[in-house]
Biopython code that builds the backbone (N, CA, C, O; Angstrom):
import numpy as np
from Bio.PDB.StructureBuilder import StructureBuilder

atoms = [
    (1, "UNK", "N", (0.361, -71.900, 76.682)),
    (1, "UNK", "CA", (0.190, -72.907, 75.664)),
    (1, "UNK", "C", (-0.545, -72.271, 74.484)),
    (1, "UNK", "O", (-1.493, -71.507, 74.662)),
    (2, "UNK", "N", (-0.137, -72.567, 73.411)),
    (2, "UNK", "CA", (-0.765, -71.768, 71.799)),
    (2, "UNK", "C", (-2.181, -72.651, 71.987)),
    (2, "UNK", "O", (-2.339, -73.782, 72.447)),
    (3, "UNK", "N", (-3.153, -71.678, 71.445)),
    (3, "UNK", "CA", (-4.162, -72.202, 71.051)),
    (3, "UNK", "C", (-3.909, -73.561, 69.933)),
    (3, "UNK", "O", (-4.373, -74.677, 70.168)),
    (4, "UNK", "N", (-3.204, -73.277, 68.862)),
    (4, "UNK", "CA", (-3.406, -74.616, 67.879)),
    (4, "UNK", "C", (-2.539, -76.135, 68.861)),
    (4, "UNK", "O", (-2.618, -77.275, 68.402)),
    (5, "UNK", "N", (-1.986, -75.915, 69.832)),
    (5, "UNK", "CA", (-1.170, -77.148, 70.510)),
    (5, "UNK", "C", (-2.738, -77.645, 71.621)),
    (5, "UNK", "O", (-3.013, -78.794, 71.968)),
    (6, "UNK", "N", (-3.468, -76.467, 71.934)),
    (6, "UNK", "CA", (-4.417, -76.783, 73.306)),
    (6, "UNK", "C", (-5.599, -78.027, 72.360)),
    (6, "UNK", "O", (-6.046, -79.106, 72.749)),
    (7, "UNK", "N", (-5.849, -77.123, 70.724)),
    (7, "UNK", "CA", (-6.847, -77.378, 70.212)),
    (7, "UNK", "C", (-6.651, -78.794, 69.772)),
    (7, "UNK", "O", (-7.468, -79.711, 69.861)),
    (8, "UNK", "N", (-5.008, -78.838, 69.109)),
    (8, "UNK", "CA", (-4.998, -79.925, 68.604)),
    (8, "UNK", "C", (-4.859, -81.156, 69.958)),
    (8, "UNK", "O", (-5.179, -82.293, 69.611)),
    (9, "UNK", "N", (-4.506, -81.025, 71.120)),
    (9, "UNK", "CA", (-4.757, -81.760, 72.249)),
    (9, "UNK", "C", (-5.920, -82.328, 72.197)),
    (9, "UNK", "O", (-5.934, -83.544, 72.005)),
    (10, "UNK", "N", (-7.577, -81.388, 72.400)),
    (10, "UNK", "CA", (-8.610, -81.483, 72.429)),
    (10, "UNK", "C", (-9.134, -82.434, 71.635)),
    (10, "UNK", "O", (-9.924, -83.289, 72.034)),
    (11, "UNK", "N", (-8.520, -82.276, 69.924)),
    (11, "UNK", "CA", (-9.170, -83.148, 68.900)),
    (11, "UNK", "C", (-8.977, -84.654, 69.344)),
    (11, "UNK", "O", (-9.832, -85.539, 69.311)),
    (12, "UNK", "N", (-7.139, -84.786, 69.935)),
    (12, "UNK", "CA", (-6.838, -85.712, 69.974)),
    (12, "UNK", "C", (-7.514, -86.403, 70.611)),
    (12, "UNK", "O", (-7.894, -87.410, 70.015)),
    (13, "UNK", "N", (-8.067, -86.212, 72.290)),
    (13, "UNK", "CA", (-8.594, -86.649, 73.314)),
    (13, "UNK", "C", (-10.183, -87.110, 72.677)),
    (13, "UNK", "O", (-10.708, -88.224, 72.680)),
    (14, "UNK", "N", (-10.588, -86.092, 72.261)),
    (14, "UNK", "CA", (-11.876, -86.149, 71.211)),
    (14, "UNK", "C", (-11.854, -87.717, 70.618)),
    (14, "UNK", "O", (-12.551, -88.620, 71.081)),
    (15, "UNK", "N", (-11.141, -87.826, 69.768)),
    (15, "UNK", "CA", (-11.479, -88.828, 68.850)),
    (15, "UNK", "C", (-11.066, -90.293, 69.805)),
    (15, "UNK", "O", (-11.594, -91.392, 69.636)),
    (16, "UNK", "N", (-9.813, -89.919, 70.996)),
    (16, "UNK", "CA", (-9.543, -91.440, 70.906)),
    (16, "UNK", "C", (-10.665, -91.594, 72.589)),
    (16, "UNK", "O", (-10.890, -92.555, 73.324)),
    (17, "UNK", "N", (-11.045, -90.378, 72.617)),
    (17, "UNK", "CA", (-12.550, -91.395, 74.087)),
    (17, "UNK", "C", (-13.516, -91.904, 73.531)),
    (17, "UNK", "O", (-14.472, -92.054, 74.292)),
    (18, "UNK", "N", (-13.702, -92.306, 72.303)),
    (18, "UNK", "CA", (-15.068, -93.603, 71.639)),
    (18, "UNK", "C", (-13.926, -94.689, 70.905)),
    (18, "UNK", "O", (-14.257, -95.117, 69.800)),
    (19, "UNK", "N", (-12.545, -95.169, 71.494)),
    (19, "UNK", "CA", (-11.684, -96.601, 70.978)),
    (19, "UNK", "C", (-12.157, -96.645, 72.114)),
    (19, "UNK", "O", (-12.341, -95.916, 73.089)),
    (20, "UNK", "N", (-12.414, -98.309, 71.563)),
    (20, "UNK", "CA", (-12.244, -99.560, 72.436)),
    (20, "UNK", "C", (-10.892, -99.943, 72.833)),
    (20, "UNK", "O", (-10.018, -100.334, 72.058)),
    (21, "UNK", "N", (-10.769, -99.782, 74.263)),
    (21, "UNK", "CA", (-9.217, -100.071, 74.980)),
    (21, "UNK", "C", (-8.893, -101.469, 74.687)),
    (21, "UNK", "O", (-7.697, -101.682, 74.884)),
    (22, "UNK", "N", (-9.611, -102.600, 74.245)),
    (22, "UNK", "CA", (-9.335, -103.780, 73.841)),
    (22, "UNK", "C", (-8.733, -103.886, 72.122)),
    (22, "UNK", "O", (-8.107, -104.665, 71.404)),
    (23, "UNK", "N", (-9.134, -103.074, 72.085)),
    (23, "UNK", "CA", (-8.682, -103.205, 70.523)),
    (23, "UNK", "C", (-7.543, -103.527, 69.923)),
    (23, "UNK", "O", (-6.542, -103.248, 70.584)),
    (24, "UNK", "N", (-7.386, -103.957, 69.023)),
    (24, "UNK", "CA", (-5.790, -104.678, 68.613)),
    (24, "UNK", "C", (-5.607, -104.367, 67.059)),
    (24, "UNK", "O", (-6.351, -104.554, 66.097)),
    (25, "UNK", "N", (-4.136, -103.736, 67.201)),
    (25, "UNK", "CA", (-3.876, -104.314, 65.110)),
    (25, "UNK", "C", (-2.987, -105.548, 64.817)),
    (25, "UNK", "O", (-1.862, -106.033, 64.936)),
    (26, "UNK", "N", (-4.303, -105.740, 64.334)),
    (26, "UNK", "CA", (-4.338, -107.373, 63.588)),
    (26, "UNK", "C", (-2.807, -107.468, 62.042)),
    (26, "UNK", "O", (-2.000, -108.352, 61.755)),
    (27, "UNK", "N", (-3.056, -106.217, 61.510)),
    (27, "UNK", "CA", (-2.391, -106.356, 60.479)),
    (27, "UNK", "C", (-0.678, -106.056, 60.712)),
    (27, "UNK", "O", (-0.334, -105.005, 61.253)),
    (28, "UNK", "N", (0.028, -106.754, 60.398)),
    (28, "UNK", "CA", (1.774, -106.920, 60.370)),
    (28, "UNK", "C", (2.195, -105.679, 59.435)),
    (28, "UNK", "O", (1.528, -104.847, 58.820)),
    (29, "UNK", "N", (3.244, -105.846, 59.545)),
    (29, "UNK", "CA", (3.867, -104.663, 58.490)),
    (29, "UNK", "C", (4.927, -106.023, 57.842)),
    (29, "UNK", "O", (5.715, -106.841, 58.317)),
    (30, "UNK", "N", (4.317, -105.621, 56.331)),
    (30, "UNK", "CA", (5.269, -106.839, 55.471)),
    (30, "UNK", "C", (6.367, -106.823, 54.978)),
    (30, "UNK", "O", (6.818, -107.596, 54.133)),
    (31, "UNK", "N", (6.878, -105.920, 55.489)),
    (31, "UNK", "CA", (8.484, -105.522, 55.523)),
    (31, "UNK", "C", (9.586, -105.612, 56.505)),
    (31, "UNK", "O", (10.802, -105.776, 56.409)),
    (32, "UNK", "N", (8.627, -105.424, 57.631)),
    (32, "UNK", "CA", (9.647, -105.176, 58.942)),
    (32, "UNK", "C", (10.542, -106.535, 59.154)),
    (32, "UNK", "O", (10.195, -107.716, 59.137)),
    (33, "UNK", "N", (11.803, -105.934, 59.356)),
    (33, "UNK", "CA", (12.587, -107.381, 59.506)),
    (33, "UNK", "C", (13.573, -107.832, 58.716)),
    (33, "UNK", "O", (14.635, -108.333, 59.085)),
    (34, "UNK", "N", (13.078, -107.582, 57.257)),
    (34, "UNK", "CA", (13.476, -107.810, 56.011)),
    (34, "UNK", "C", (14.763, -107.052, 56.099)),
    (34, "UNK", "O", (14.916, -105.887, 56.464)),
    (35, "UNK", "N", (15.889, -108.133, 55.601)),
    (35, "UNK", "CA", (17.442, -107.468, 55.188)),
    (35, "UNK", "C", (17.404, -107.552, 53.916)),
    (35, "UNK", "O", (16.995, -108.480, 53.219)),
    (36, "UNK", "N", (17.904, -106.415, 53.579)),
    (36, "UNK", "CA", (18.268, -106.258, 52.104)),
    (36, "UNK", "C", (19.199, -104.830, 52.016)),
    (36, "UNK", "O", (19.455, -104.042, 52.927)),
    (37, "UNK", "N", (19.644, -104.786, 50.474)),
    (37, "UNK", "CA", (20.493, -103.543, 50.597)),
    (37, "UNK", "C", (19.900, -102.289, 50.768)),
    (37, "UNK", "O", (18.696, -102.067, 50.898)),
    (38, "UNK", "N", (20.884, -101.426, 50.758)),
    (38, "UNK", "CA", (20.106, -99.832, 50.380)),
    (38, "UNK", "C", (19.554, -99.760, 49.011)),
    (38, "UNK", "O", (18.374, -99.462, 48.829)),
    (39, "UNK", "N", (20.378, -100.025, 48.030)),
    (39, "UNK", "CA", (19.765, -100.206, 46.873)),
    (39, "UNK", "C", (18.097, -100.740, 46.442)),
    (39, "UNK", "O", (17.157, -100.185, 45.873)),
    (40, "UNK", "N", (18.273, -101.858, 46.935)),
    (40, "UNK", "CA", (17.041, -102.537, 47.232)),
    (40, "UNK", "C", (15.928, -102.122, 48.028)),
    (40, "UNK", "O", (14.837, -102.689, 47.968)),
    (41, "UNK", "N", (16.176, -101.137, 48.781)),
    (41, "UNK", "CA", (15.241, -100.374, 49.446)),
    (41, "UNK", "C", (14.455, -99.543, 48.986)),
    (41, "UNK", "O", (13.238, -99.432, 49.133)),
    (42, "UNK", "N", (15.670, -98.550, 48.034)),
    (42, "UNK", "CA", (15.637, -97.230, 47.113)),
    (42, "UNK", "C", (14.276, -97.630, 46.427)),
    (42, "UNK", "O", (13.179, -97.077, 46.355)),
    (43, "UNK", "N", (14.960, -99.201, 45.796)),
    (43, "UNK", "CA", (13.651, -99.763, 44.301)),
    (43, "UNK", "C", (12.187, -100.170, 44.686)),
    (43, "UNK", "O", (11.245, -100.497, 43.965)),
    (44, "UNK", "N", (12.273, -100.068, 45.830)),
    (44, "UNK", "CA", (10.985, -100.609, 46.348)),
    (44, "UNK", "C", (9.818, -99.605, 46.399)),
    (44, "UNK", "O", (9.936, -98.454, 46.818)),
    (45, "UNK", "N", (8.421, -100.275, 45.826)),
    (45, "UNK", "CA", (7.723, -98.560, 45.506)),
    (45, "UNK", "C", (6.891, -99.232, 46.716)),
    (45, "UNK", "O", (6.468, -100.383, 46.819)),
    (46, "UNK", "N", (6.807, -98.261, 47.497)),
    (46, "UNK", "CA", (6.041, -97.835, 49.094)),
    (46, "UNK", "C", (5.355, -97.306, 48.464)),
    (46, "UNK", "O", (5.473, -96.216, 49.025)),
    (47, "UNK", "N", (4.567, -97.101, 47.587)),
    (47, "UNK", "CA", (3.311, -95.511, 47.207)),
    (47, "UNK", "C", (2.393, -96.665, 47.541)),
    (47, "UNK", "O", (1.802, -96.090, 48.455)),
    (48, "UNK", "N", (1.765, -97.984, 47.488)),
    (48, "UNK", "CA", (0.461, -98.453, 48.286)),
    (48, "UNK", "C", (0.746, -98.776, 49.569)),
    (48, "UNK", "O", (1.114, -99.913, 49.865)),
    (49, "UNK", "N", (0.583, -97.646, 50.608)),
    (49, "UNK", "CA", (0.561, -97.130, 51.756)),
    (49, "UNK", "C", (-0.316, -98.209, 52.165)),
    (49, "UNK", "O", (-1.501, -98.258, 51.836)),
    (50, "UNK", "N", (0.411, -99.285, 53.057)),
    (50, "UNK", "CA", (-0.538, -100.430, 54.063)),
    (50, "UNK", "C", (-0.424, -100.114, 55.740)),
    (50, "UNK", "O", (-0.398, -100.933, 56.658)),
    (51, "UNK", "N", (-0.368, -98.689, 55.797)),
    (51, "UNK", "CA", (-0.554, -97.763, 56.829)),
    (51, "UNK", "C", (0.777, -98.446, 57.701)),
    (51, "UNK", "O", (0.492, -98.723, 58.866)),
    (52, "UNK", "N", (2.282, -98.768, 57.252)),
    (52, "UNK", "CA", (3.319, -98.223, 57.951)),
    (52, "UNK", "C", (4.327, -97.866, 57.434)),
    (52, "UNK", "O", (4.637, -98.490, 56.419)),
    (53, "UNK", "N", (5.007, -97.040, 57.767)),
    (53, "UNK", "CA", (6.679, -96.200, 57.684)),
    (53, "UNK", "C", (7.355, -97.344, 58.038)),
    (53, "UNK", "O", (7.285, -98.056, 59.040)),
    (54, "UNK", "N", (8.335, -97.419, 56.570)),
    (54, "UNK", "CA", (9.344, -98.115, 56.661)),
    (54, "UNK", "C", (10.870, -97.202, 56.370)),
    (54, "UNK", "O", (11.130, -96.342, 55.528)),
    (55, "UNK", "N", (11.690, -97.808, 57.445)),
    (55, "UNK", "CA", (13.250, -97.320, 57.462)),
    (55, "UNK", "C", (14.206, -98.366, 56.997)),
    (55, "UNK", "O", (13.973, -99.574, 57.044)),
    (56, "UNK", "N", (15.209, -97.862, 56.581)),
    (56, "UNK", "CA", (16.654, -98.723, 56.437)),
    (56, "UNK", "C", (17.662, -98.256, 57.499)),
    (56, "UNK", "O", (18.154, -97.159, 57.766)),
    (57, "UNK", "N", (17.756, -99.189, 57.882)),
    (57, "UNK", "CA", (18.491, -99.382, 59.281)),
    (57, "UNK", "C", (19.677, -100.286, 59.086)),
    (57, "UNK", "O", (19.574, -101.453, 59.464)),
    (58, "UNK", "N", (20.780, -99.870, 58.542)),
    (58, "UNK", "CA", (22.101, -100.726, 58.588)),
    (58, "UNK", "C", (21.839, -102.137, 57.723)),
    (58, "UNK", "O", (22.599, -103.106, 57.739)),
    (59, "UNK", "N", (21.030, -102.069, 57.233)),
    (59, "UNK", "CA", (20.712, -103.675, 56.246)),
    (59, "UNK", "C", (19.873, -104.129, 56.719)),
    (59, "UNK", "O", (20.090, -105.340, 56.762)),
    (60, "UNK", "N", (18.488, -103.772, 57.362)),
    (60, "UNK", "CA", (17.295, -103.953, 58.104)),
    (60, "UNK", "C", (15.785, -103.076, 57.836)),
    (60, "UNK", "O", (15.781, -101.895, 58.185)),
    (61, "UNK", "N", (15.069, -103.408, 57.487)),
    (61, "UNK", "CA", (14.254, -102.916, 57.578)),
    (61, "UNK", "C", (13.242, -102.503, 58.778)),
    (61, "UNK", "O", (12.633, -103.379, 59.392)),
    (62, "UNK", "N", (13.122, -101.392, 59.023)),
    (62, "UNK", "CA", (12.193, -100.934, 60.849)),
    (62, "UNK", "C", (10.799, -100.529, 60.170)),
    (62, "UNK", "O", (10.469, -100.117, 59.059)),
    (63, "UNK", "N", (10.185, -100.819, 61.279)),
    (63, "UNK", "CA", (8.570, -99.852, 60.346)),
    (63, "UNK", "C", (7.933, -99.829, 62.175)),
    (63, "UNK", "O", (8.137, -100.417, 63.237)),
    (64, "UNK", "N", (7.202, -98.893, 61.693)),
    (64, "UNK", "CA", (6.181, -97.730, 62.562)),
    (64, "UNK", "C", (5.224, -97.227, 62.215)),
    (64, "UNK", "O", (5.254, -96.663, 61.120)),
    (65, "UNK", "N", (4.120, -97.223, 62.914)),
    (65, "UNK", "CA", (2.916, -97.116, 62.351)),
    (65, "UNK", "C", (2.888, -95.249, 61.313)),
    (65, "UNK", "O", (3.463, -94.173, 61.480)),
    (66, "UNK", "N", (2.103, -95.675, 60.525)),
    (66, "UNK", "CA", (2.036, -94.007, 60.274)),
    (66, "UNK", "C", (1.611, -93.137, 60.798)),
    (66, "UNK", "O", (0.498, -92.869, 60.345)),
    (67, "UNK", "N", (2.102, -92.120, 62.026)),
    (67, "UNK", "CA", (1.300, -91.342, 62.276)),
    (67, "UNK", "C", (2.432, -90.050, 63.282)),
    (67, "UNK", "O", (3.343, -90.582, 63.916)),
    (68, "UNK", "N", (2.368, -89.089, 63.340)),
    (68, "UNK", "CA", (2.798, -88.495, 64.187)),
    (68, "UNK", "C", (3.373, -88.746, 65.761)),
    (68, "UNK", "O", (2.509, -88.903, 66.623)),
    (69, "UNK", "N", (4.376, -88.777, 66.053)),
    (69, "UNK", "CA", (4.570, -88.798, 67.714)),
    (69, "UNK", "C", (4.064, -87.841, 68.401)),
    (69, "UNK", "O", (3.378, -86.959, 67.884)),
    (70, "UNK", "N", (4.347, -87.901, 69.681)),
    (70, "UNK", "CA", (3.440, -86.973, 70.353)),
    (70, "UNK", "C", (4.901, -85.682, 70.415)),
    (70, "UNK", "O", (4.613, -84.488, 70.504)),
    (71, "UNK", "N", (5.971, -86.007, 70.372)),
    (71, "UNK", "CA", (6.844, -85.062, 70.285)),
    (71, "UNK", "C", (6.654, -84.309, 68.753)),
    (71, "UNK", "O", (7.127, -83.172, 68.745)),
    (72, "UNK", "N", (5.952, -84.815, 67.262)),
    (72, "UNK", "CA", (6.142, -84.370, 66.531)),
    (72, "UNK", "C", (5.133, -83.391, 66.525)),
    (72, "UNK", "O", (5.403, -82.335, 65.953)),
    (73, "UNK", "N", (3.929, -83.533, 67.090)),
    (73, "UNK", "CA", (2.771, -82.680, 67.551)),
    (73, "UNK", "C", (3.079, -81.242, 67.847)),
    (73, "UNK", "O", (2.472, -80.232, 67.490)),
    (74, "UNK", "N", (4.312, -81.395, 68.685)),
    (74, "UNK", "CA", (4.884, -80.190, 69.554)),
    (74, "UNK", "C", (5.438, -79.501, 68.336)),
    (74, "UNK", "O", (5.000, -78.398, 68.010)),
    (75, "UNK", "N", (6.351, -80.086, 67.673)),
    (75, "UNK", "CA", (6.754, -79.403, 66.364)),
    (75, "UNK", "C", (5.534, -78.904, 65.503)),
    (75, "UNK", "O", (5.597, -77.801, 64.960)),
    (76, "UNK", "N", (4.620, -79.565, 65.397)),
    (76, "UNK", "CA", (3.996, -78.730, 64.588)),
    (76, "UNK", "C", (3.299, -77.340, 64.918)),
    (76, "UNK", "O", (3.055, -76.382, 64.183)),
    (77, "UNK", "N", (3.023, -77.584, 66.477)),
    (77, "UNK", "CA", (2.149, -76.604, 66.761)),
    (77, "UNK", "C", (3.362, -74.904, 66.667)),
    (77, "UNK", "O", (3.102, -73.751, 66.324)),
    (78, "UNK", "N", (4.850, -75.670, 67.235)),
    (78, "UNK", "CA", (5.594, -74.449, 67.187)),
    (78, "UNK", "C", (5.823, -74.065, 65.808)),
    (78, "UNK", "O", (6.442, -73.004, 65.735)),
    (79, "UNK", "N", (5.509, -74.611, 64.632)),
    (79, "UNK", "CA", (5.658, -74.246, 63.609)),
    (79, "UNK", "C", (4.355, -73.563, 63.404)),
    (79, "UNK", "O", (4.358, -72.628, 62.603)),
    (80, "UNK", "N", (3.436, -73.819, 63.892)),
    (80, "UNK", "CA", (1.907, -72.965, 63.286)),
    (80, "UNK", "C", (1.704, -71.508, 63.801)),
    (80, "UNK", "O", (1.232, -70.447, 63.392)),
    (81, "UNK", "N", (2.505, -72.179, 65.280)),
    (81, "UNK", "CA", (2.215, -70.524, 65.728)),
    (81, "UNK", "C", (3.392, -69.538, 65.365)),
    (81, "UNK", "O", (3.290, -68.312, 65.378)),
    (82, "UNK", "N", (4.765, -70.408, 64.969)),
    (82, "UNK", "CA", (5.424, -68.920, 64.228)),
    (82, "UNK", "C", (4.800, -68.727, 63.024)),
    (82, "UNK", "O", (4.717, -67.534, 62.733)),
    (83, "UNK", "N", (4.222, -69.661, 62.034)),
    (83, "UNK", "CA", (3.523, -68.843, 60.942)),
    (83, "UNK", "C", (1.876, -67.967, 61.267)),
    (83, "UNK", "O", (1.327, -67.061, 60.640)),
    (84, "UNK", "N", (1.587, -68.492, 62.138)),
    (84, "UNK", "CA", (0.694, -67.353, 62.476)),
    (84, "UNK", "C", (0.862, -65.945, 62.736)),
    (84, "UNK", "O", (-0.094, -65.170, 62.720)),
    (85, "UNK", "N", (2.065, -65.584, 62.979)),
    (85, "UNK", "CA", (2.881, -64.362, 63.152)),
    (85, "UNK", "C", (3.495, -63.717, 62.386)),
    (85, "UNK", "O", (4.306, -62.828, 62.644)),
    (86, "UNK", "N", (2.933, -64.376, 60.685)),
    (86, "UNK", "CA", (3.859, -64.003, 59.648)),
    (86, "UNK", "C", (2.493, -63.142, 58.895)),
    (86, "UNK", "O", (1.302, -63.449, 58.945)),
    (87, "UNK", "N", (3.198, -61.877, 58.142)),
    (87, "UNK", "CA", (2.133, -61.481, 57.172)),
    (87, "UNK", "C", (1.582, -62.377, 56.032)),
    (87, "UNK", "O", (0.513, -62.157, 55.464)),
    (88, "UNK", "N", (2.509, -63.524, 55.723)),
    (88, "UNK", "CA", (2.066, -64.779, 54.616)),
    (88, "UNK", "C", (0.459, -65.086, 55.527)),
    (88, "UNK", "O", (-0.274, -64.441, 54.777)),
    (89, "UNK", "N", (-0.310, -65.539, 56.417)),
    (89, "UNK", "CA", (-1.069, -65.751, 57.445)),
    (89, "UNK", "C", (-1.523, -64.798, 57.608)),
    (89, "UNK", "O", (-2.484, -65.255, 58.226)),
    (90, "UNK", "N", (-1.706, -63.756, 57.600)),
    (90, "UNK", "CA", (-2.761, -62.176, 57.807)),
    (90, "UNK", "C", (-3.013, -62.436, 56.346)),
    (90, "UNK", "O", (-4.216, -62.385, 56.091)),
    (91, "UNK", "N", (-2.245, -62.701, 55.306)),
    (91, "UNK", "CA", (-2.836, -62.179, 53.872)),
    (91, "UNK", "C", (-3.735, -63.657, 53.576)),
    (91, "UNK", "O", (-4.764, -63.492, 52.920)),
    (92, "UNK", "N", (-3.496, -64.721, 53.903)),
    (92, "UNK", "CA", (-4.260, -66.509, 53.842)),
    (92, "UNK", "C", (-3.785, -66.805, 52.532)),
    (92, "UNK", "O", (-4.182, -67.730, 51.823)),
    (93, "UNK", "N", (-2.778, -65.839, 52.213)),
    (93, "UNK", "CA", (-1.654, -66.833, 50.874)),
    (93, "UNK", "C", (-0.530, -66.363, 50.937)),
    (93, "UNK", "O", (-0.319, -65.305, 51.530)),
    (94, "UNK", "N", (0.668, -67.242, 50.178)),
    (94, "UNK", "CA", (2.346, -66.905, 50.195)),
    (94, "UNK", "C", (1.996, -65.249, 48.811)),
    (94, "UNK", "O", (1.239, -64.797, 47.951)),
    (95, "UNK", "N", (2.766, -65.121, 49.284)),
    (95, "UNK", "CA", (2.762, -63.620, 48.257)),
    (95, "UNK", "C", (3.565, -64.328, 46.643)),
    (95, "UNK", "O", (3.402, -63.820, 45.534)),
    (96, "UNK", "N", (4.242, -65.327, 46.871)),
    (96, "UNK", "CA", (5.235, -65.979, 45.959)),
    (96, "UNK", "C", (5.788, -67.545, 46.429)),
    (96, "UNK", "O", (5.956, -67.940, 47.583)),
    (97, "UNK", "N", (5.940, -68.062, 45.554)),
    (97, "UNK", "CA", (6.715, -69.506, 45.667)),
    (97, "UNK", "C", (7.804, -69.801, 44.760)),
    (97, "UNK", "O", (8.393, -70.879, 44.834)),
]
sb = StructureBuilder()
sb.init_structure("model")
sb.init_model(0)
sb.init_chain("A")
sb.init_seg("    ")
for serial, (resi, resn, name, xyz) in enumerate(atoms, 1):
    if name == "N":
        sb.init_residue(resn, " ", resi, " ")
    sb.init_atom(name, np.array(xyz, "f"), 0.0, 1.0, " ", f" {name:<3s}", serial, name[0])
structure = sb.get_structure()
């Protein structure tokens, strides 16, 4: 197992052993549900982030909380540790962009 997948495990476990297992979100997502077109989706400005991801789904709107899956975790860590293996990462900048 890469160190950044063990570490980022650790943080995770870290932060969520002081939640309260009772705890609840109170707040809805004010979109989910909502039919409308693609168009209508496009126009809609999401930039005040009320902490969920919204999709268009066939004339539907889906939403999900914001945050990483635990499968996307895995992606990241395999992405950290192939750039850890890159000289871009020995030098701690891109040589170019």
């Amino acid at each position: 197992m890469s160190s950044a997948l063990s570490e980022e495990r650790k943080r995770r476990k870290t932060a969520l052993s002081g939640w309260d297992s009772t705890l609840v979100r109170l707040q809805k997502p004010r979109l989910a549900g909502r039919r409308m077109s693609l168009a209508q989706f496009q126009g809609l400005d999401l930039s005040d982030s009320d902490g969920w991801k919204y999709e268009w789904h066939i004339g539907v709107i889906e939403s999900e909380e914001e945050s990483a899956k635990n499968k996307e975790w895995l992606i990241v860590a395999n992405l950290l540790r192939a750039f850890e293996g890159t000289p871009h990462h020995r030098r701690g900048k891109p040589s170019s962009l």
